[in-house]
C-alpha positions in Angstrom: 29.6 -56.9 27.5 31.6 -60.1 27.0 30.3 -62.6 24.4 30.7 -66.2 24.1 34.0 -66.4 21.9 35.7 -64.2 24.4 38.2 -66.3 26.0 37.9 -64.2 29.1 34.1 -64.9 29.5 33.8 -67.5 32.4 29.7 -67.7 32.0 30.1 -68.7 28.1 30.3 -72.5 29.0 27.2 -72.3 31.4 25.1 -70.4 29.1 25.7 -72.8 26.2 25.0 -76.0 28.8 21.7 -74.8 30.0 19.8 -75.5 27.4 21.8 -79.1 26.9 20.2 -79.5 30.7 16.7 -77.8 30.0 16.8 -80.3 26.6 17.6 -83.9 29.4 14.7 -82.5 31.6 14.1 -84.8 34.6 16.9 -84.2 37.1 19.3 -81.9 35.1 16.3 -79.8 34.8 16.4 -79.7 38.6 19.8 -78.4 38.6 18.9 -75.2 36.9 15.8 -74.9 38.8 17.9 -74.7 42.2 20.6 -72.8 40.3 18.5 -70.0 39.3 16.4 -69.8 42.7 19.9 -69.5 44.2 20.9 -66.6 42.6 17.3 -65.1 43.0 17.9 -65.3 47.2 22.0 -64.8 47.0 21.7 -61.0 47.8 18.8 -61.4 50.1 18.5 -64.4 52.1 21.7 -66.2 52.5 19.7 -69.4 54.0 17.1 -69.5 51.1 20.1 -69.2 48.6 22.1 -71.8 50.2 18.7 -74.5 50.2 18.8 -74.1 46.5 22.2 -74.5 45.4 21.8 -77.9 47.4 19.2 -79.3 45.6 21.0 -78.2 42.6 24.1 -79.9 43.5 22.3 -83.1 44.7 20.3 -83.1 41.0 24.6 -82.7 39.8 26.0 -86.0 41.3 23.0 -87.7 40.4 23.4 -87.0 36.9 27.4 -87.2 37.1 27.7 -83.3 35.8 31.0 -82.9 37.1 31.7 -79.3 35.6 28.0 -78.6 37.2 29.4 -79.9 40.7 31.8 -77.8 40.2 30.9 -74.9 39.5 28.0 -75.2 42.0 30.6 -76.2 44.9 32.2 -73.1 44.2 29.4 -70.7 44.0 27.7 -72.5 47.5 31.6 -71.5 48.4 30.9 -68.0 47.7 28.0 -67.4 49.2 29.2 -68.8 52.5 32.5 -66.5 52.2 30.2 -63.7 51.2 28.9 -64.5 55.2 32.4 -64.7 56.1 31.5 -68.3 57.5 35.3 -69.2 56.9 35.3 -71.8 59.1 32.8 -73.9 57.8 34.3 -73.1 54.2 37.9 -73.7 54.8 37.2 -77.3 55.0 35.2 -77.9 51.9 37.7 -75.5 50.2 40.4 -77.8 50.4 38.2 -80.7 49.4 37.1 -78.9 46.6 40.5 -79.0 44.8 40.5 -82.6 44.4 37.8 -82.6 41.8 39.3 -79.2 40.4 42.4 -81.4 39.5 40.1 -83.9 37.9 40.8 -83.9 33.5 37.6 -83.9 33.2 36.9 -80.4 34.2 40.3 -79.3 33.0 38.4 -76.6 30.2 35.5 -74.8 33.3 36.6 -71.6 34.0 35.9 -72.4 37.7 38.5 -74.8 38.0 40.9 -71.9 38.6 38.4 -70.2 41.0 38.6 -73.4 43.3 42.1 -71.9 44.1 41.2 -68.6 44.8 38.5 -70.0 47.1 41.4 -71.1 49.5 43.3 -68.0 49.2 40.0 -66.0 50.0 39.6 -68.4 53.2 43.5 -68.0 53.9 42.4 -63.5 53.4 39.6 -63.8 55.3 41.0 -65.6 58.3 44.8 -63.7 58.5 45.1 -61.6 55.4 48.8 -60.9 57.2 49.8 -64.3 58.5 49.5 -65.8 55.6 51.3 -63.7 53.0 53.6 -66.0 51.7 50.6 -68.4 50.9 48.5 -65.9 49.2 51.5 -64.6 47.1 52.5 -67.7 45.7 48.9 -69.0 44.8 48.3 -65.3 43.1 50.9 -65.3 41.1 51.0 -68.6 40.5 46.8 -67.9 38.6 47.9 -64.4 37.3 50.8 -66.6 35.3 48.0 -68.8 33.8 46.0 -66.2 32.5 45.9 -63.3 30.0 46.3 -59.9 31.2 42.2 -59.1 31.5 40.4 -61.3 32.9 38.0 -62.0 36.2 40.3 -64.3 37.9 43.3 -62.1 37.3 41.2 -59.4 39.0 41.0 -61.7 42.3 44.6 -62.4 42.5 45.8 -59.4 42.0 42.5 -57.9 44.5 44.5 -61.0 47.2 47.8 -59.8 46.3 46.8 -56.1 47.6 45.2 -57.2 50.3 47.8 -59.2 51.7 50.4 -56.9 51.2 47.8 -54.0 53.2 47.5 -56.2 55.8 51.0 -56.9 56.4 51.9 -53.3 56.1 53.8 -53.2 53.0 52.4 -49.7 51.7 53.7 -49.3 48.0 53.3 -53.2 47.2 49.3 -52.8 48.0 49.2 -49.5 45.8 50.8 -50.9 43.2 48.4 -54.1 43.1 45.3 -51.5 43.7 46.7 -49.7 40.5 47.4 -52.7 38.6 43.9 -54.0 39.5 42.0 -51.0 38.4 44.2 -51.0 35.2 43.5 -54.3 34.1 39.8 -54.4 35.0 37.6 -56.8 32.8 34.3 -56.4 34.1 32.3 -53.1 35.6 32.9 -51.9 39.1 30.5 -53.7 41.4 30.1 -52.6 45.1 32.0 -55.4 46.2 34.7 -54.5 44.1 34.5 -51.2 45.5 34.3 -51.9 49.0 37.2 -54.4 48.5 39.3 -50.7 47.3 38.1 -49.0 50.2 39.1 -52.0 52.5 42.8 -51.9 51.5 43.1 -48.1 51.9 41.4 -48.1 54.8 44.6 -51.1 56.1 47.3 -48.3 54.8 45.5 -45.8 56.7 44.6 -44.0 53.4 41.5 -42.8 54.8 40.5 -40.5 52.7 40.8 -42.7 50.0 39.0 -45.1 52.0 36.1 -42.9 52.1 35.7 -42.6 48.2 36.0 -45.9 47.5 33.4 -46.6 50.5 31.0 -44.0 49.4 31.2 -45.0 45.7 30.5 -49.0 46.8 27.0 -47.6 48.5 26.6 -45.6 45.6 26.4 -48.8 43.2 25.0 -51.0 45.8 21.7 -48.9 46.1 21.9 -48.5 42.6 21.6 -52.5 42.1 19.6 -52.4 45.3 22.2 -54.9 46.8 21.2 -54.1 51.0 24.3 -56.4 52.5 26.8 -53.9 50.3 25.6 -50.7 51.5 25.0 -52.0 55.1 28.7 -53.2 54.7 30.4 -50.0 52.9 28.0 -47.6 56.1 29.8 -49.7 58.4 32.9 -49.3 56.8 32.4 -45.4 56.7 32.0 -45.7 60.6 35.5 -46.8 61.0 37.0 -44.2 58.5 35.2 -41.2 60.3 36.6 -42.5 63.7 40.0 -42.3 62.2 39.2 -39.1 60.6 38.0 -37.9 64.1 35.1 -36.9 62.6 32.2 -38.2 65.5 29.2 -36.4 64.0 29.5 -38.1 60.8 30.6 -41.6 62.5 27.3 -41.3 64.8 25.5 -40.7 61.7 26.9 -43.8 59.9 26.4 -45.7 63.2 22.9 -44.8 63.7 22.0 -45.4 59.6 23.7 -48.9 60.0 21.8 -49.7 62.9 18.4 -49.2 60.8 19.4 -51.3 57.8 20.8 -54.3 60.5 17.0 -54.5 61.5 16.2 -56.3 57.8 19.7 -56.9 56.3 22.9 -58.9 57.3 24.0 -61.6 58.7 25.8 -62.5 61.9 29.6 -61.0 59.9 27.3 -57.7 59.6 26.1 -57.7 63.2 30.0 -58.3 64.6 31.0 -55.8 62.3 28.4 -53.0 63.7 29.5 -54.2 67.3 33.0 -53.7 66.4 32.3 -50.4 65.1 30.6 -49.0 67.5 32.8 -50.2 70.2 35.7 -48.2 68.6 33.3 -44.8 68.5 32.7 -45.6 71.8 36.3 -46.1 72.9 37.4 -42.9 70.6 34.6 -40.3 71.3 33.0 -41.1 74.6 33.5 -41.9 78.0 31.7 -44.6 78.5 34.7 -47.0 78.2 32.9 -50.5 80.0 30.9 -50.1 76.9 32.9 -50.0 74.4 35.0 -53.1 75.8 31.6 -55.0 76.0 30.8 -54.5 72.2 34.3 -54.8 71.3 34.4 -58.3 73.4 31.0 -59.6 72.1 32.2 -58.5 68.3 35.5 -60.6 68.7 33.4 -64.0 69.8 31.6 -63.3 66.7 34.6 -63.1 64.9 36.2 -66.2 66.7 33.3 -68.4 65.8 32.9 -67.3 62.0 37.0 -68.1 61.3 38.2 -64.9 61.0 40.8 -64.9 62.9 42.9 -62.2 62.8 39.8 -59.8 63.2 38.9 -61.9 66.1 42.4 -61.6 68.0 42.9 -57.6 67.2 39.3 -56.7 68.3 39.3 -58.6 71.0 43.2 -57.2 72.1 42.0 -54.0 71.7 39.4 -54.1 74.3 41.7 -55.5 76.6 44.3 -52.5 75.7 41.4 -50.3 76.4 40.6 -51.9 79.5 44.7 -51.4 80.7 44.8 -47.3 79.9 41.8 -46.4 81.5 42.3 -48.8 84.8 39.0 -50.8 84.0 38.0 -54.0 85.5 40.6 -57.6 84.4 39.1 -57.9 81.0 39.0 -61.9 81.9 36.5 -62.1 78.2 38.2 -60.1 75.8 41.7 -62.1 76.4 40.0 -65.6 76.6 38.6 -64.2 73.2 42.4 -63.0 72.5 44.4 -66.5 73.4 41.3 -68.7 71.4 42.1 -66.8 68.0 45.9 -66.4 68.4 46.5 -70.0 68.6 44.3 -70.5 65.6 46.8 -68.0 63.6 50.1 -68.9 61.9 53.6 -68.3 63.0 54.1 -65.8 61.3 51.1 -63.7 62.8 53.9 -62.4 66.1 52.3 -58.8 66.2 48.9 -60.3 67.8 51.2 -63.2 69.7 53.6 -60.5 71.3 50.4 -58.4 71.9 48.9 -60.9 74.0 52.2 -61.5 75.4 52.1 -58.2 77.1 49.1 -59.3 79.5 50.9 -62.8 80.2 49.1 -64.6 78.5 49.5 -67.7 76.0 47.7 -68.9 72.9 45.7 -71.6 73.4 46.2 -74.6 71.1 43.3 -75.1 68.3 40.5 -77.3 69.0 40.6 -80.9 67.8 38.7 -80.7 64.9 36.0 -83.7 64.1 32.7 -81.8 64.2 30.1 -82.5 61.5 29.7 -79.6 59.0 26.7 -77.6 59.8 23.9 -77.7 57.5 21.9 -74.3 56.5 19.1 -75.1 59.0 22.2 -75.6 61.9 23.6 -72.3 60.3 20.2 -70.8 60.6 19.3 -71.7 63.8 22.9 -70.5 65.3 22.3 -67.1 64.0 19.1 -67.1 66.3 20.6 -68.0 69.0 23.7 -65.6 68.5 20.3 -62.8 68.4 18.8 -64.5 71.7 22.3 -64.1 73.4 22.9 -60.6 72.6 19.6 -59.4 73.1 19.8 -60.8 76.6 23.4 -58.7 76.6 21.7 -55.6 75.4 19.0 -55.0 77.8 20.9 -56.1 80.8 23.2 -53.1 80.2 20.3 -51.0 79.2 21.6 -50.5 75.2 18.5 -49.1 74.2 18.8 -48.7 70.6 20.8 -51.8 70.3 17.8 -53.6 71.9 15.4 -52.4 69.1 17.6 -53.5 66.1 17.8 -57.1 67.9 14.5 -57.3 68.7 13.6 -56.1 65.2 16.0 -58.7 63.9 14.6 -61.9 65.9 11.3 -60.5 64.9 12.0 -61.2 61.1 13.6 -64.5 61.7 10.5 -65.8 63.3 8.3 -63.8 60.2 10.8 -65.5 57.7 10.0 -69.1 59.6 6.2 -68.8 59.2 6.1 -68.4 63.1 3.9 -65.2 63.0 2.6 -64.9 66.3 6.2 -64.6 67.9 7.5 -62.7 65.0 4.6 -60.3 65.8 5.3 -59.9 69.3 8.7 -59.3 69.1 8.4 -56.6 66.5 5.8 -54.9 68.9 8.5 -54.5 71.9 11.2 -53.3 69.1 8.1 -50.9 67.7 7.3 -49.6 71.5 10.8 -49.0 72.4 11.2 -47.0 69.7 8.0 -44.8 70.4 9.7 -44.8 74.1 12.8 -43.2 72.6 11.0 -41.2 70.2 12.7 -42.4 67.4 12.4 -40.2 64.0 9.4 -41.8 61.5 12.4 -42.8 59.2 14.2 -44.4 62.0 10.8 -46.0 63.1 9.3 -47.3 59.8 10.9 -51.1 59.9 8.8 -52.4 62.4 5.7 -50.6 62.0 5.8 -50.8 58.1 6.1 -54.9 58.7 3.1 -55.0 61.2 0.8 -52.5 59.2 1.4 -54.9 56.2 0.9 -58.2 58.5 -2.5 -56.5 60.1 -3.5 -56.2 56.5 -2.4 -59.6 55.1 -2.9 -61.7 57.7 -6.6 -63.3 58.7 -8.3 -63.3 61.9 -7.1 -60.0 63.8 -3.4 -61.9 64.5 -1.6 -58.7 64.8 -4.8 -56.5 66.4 -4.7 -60.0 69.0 -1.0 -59.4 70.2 -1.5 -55.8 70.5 -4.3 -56.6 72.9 -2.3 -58.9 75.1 0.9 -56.7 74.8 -1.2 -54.4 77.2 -1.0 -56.6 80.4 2.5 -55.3 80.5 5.9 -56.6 78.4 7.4 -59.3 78.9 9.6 -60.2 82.2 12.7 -60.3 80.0 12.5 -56.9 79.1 11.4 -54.9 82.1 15.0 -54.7 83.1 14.9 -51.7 80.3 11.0 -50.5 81.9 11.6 -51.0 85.6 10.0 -47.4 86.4 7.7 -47.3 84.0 4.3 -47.2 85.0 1.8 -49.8 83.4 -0.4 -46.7 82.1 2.3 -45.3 80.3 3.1 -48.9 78.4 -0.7 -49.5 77.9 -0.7 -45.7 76.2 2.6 -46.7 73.9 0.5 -50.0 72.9 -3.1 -47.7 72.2 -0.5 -45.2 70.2 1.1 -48.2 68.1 -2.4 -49.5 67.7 -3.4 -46.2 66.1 -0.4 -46.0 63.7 -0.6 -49.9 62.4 -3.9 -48.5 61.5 -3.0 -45.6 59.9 -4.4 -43.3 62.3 -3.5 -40.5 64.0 -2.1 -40.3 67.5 -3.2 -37.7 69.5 -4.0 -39.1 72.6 -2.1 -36.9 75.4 0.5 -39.4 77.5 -0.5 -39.9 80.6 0.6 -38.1 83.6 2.5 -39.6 86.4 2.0 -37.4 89.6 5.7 -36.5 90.4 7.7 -38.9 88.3 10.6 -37.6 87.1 9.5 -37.6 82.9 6.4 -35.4 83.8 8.9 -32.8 85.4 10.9 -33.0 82.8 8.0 -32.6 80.4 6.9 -29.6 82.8 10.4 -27.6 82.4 10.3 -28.0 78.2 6.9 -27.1 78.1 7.9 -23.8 79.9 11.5 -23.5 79.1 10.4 -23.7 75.2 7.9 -21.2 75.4 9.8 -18.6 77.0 12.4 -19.4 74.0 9.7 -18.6 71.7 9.0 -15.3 73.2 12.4 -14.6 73.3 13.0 -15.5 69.9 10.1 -13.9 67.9 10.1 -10.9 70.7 9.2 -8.4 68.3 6.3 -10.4 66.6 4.6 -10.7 70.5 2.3 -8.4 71.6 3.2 -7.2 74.9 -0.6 -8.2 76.4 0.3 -11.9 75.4 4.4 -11.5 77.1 2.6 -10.5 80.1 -0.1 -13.4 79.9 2.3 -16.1 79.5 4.7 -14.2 82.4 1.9 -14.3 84.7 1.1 -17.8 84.5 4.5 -18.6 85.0 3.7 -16.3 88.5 1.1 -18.5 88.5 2.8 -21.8 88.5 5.8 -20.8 91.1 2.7 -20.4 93.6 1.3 -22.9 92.9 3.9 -24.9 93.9 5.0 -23.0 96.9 1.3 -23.0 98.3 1.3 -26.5 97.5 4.9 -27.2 99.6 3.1 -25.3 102.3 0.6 -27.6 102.8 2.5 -30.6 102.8 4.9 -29.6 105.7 1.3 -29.3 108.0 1.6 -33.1 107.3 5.6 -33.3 107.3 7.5 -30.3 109.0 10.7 -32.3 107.5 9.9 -31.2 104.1 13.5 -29.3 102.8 14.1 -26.4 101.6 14.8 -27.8 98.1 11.5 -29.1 97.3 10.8 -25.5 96.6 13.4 -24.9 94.2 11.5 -25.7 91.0 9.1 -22.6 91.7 12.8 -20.5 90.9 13.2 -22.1 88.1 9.2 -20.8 86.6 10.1 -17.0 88.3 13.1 -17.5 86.1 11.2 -17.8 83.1 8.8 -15.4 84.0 11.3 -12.8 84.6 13.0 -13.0 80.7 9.8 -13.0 79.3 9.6 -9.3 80.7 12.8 -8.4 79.5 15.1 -9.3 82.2 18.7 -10.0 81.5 19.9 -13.6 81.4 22.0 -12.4 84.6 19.0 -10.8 86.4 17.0 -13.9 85.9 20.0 -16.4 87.1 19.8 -14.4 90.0 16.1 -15.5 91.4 16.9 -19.0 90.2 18.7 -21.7 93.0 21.7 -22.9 92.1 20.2 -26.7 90.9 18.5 -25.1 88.3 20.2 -21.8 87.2 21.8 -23.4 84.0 18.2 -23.8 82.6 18.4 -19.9 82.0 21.5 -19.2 79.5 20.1 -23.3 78.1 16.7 -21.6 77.3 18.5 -18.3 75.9 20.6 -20.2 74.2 18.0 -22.5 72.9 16.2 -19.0 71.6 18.6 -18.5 68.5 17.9 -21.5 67.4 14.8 -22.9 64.8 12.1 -24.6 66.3 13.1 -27.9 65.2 16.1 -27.9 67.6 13.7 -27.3 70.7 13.1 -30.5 72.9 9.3 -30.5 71.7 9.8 -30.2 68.0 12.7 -32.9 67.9 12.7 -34.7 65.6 10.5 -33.0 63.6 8.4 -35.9 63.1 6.8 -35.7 66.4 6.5 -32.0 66.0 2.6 -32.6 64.9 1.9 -35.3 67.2 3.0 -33.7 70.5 1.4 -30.6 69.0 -1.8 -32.3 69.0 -1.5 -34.0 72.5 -1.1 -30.7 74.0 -4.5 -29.3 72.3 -6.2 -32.1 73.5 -5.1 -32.2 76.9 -5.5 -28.3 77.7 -9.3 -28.8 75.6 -10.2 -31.7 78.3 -9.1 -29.7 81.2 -11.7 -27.6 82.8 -11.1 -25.0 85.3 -10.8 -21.3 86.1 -7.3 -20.6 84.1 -8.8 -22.3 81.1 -9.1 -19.2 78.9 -5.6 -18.2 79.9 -4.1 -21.7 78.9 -6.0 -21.8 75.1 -4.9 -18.3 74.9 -1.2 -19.4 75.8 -1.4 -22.4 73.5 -2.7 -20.8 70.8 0.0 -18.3 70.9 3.2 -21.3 70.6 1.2 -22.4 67.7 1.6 -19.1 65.7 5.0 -18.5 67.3 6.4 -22.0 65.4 5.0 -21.2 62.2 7.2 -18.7 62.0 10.2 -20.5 61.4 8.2 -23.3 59.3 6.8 -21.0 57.0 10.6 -19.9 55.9 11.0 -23.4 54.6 8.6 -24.4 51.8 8.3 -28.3 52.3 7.7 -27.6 56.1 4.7 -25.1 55.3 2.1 -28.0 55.2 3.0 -28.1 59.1 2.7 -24.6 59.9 -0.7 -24.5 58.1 -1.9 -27.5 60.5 -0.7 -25.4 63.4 -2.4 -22.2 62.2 -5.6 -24.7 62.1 -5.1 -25.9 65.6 -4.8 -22.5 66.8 -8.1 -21.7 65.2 -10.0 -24.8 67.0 -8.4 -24.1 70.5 -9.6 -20.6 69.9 -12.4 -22.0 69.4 -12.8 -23.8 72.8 -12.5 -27.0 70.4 -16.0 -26.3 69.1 -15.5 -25.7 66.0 -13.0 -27.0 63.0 -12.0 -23.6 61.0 -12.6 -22.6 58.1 -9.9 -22.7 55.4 -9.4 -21.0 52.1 -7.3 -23.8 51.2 -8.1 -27.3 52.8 -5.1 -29.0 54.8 -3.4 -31.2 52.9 -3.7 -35.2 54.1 -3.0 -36.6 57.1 -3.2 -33.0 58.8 -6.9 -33.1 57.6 -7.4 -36.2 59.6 -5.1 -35.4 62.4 -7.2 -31.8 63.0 -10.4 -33.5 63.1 -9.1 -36.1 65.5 -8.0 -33.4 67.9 -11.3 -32.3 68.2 -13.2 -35.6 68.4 -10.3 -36.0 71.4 -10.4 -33.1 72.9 -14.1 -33.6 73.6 -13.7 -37.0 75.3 -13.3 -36.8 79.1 -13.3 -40.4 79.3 -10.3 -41.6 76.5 -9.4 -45.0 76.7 -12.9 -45.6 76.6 
């Protein structure tokens, strides 16, 4: 730890002035007051943080604390850089150095990083373009200062980066060695990340990687969000190099979950970028990829950063030309805004746009105001309004619930509970609809079961109730064909779990919509892969049983066809064919080969024979009603419920059928010891729908909580004829 005499100990000055200011009271008491609530909110609400260091700052020039200006101008510096709004620091930047000239601050350490705070704007916006610059303002500090100290570290950190950028390979290793050699403070995650970024420019990726892992590693450590969103999103980039998709989607889909509550509008272009290139690189769905890509670049654009603004945004435009999309009119409008903003010296992205005959467009006249932190704030919403308007119109599903997530909390941060309420219902229902994992699922619903608690008057029990006329008109776009009882059933499950109860109400059925077919074909399809799987554990009575239903089923719907061509002889052959797909079943459950069962199967549906063999050597937890696992207990329960309300003649038959899938899943659960609490909930369930739902069983050892609950909810359910009563 540095101490006060240490020459290369920047904070010694500050920490020796505080108490001169805490002595004065009055108004240099107010500068510490905003000076420490800024660095309370700078890793967690950039707004909040940038409020504070104003006051502070106003309290300075009252008082004529110059070093205090200072310093504070620098650090409000940082905090907007460490948003990557370059263009609204660049400006103050430059008027910054007037007072860092001034004698009387000739002895704050600070002075020297008003310099760097140009260079970093000069990085940020073409780390390439402007080489020459950044070299001779680096060298120029590291020649002021001894070997091991913090402002060496960012000059020499520039001087890598530069050279990176501009592809000079052994000049950025040498000033990544030279920086980790002369380190004078502990490696921070920025630090880190700022490593992985230059690897990652030299296309060290492995490297990149480390570095990239290690900055999440400290960042979760210090519980610093921003810098593990940032490194994830980083690690995205590096897989899609590497080629490696699985691990990219995982990245992807783990930054999407922290964007709900962390980051600012850099982090959201950044995820858009990113996901665009996985797009482009492991999918076909190219439109889509040069729609994030373009909507990334204007984000870009608008910050300042430049460069990143002009490759991204070229990039989609490239992608457009190989695969023979449509005129990417946006990406290159993008393109020709940010290459005129760029140097000379930046001809790569000049001779790039070049190619599509096109020409850089002049910079703006500048003469706008500077934005204040409320303009700032407000911009960011309406960035969110824009590209959730973007998202649902092309049907980006889980894009849609990270921004309605996000808008959600800026309306909660504003005191403007109502709406942020609503809006983290629609995120919370879509994600039901997609049947998100808990994990993936706990933002929203962890924010409204804490508001339904805190807040007075039933606030969040009152928008549930008039979330069930429908959603909104903005977002049926996403919920065209979705029938108002299934919505009012996602609002009555939500309603359940902000309560902290347990969903087991069945979702309703739809007659022949499309879902309850496909709901039909995995009930079946993974109960035959059950038998299949655990053959030996079935007892040939129960193969037959569930064989004959499937009879059962296939004439059902044949007699049922029948009767509808009395009514309309045009009736085609087809509409027959799912009864094929049931004698399919039917026939592996008694042994046939996967051959002799294709063979009674038409041709629309014979794939579903080797899928559901296939789907037999694996655990349950891969099967389409066990995935992901969290649902596993829910759906579980909906299907005990349904088949205890349903009275008829093949009632019997159908417990008895349930009751054998719930022994058949235990099996795999109970080789896994933190998944046994599950399989003892299903051995319970089989005991009440043996039962006839009569009758909760009787347990050596009592299930462990919530199963206790769920169990004795199931019954209470499966007694109700009438349930949204």
């Amino acid at each position: 730890m540095l101490n006060s005499g240490d020459p290369t100990n920047i904070w010694a000055w500050i920490e020796s002035d505080e108490k001169r200011l805490e002595k004065k009271g009055g108004r240099w008491q107010a500068i510490l007051e905003g000076y420490y609530d800024f660095w309370r909110n700078y890793h967690s609400d950039h707004i909040g943080a940038e409020l504070a260091i104003n006051q502070a700052l106003e309290a300075a020039r009252e008082t004529r604390e110059l070093k205090w200006e200072l310093h504070l101008r620098h650090w409000r510096l940082q905090l907007w850089l460490s948003q990557q709004q370059v263009k609204r620091a660049l400006p103050e930047a430059v008027d910054l150095l007037s007072l860092a000239t001034d004698p009387q601050v000739r002895d704050v350490p600070q002075r020297i990083c008003a310099y760097h705070d140009i260079v970093e704007c000069y990085v940020s916006m073409d780390a390439a373009g402007y080489y020459q610059e950044i070299v001779e303002n680096s060298q120029d500090v590291l020649a002021q200062l001894p070997r091991r100290h913090p402002c060496a570290t960012c000059a020499r950190s520039n001087l890598a980066r530069t050279a990176a950028a501009s592809g000079r390979t052994e000049e950025a290793e040498h000033w990544l060695n030279q920086t980790r050699a002369s380190l004078s403070e502990r490696r921070h995650a920025s630090l880190v990340e700022g490593f992985g970024d230059k690897y990652a420019l030299i296309g060290k990726w492995d490297e990149a990687e480390m570095h990239y892992l290690e900055a999440r590693n400290l960042a979760s450590s210090h519980k610093q969000a921003d810098s593990y969103l940032s490194a994830t999103l980083s690690l995205v980039q590096v897989y899609v190099e590497q080629k490696n998709y699985p691990r990219a989607s995982e990245a992807l889909n783990e930054g999407r979950q922290l964007l709900k509550s962390y980051g600012g509008t850099y982090l959201l272009a950044r995820q858009l970028e990113v996901e665009g290139r996985f797009i482009a690189a492991a999918a076909e769905q190219k439109e889509e990829a040069l729609d994030f890509l373009t909507r990334a670049a204007s984000f870009y654009l608008e910050l300042g950063r430049y460069r990143d603004a002009a490759d991204t945004a070229l990039y989609a435009a490239e992608l457009a030309r190989t695969h023979a999309l449509t005129q990417p009119e946006s990406a290159l409008a993008v393109a020709a805004r940010a290459v005129g903003q760029l140097p000379p010296t930046s001809q790569d992205l000049a001779e790039r746009l070049a190619s599509f005959g096109r020409e850089p467009l002049p910079p703006e006249s500048e003469g706008q105001e500077a934005l204040t932190a409320e303009q700032v704030d407000r911009n960011e919403l309406t960035a969110m309004e824009e590209l959730l308007r973007a998202h649902i119109e092309r049907h980006h599903f889980s894009d849609t619930c990270v921004t309605l997530s996000r808008i959600g909390r800026w309306y909660g941060n504003h005191e403007q509970m109502r709406a942020g309420i609503d809006y983290l219902i629609f995120s919370a229902a879509l994600e039901r609809l997609l049947k998100l994992s808990q994990e993936e699922r706990q933002d929203a619903l962890g924010v409204l079961s804490n508001l339904n608690e805190r807040l007075p008057d039933g606030a969040v029990e009152a928008a549930l109730s008039a979330s069930e006329a429908g959603p909104p008109s903005w977002l049926t776009p996403l919920l065209k064909d979705m029938p108002p009882e299934r919505w009012q059933w996602i609002i009555r499950c939500l309603r359940a779990e902000i309560a902290g109860q347990p969903v087991v109400e069945p979702e309703p059925e739809n007659g022949g919509s499309q879902d309850n077919f496909y709901s039909w074909l995995n009930h079946n399809g993974s109960m035959t892969a059950l038998i299949l799987r655990f053959s030996d554990q079935v007892e040939p009575v129960e193969r037959e049983q569930w064989a004959r239903s499937m009879d059962e089923s296939a004439r059902e719907i044949e007699q049922h066809i029948q009767q509808l061509r009395q009514q309309q002889p045009d009736i085609p052959e087809q509409a027959l064919e799912p009864a094929t797909i049931v004698r399919g079943f039917a026939a592996l459950t008694r042994g046939a080969s996967v051959a002799e069962a294709e063979a009674l199967v038409a041709p629309t549906y014979v794939s579903l024979i080797s899928q559901t063999a296939e789907m037999a050597q694996t655990p349950i937890w891969f099967h389409p009603e066990s995935s992901p696992l969290d649902f596993l207990v829910e759906q579980m329960s909906q299907k005990a419920v349904r088949a205890l309300r349903h009275y008829d003649e093949n009632r019997p038959t159908r417990l008895a059928n349930l009751a054998l899938r719930y022994r058949l899943m235990t099996i795999d659960l109970r080789k896994h010891e933190p998944l046994r609490p599950i399989a003892d909930f299903l051995d319970a369930l089989r005991a009440l729908v043996l039962s006839d739902g009569q009758q909760l069983p009787t347990r050596d050892t009592p299930l462990e909580a919530p199963f206790d609950a769920v169990l004795a909810a199931v019954m209470t359910a499966g007694q109700n004829t009438n349930p949204t009563e």
